[in-house]
N, C-alpha and C positions, 0 to 999 in steps of 0.2 A: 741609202740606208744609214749610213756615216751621219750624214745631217739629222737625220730623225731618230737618231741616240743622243745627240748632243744637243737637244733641244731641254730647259729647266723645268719644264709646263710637263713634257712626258714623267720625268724620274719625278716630280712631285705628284702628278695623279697616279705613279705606279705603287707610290711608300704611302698615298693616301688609300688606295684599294690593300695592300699588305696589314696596315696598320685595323683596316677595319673589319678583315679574316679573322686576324689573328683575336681579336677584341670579341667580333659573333662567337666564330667557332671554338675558340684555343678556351674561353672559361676563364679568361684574365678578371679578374676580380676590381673594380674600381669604384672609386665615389659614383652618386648619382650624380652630381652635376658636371663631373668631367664624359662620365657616359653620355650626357646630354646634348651635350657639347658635339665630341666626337661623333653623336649618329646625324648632325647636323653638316658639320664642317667633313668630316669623310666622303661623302656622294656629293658635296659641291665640287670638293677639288678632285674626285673622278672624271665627275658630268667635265669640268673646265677643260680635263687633259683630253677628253674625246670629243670635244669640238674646237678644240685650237691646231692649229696649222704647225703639225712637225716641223716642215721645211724650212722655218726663220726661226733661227734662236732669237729674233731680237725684236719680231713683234709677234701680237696675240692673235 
């Protein structure tokens, strides 16, 4: 479990799923092309953290 915390790919698909709650739900207010952006690049780097392999911090 130790390894599969310390992995960079998980805590970036966790702040990329937090980032995109808080963006739907929370009513944060932003330009359109930064929201465009973000409903783009949010579920890529989710999808990336739950199909990459916890157990190596050092490959994908």
């Amino acid at each position: 479990m130790k390894e599969k915390l310390r992995s960079w790919a998980l805590w970036v698909s966790m702040a990329a799923l937090v980032v995109f709650c808080v963006k739907e739900f929370g009513g944060v207010d932003i330009s359109a092309s930064v929201n465009g952006l973000l409903n783009v690049l949010c579920p890529v780097l989710v999808g990336f953290g739950i199909v990459n392999n916890p157990n190596s911090r050092t490959t994908l």
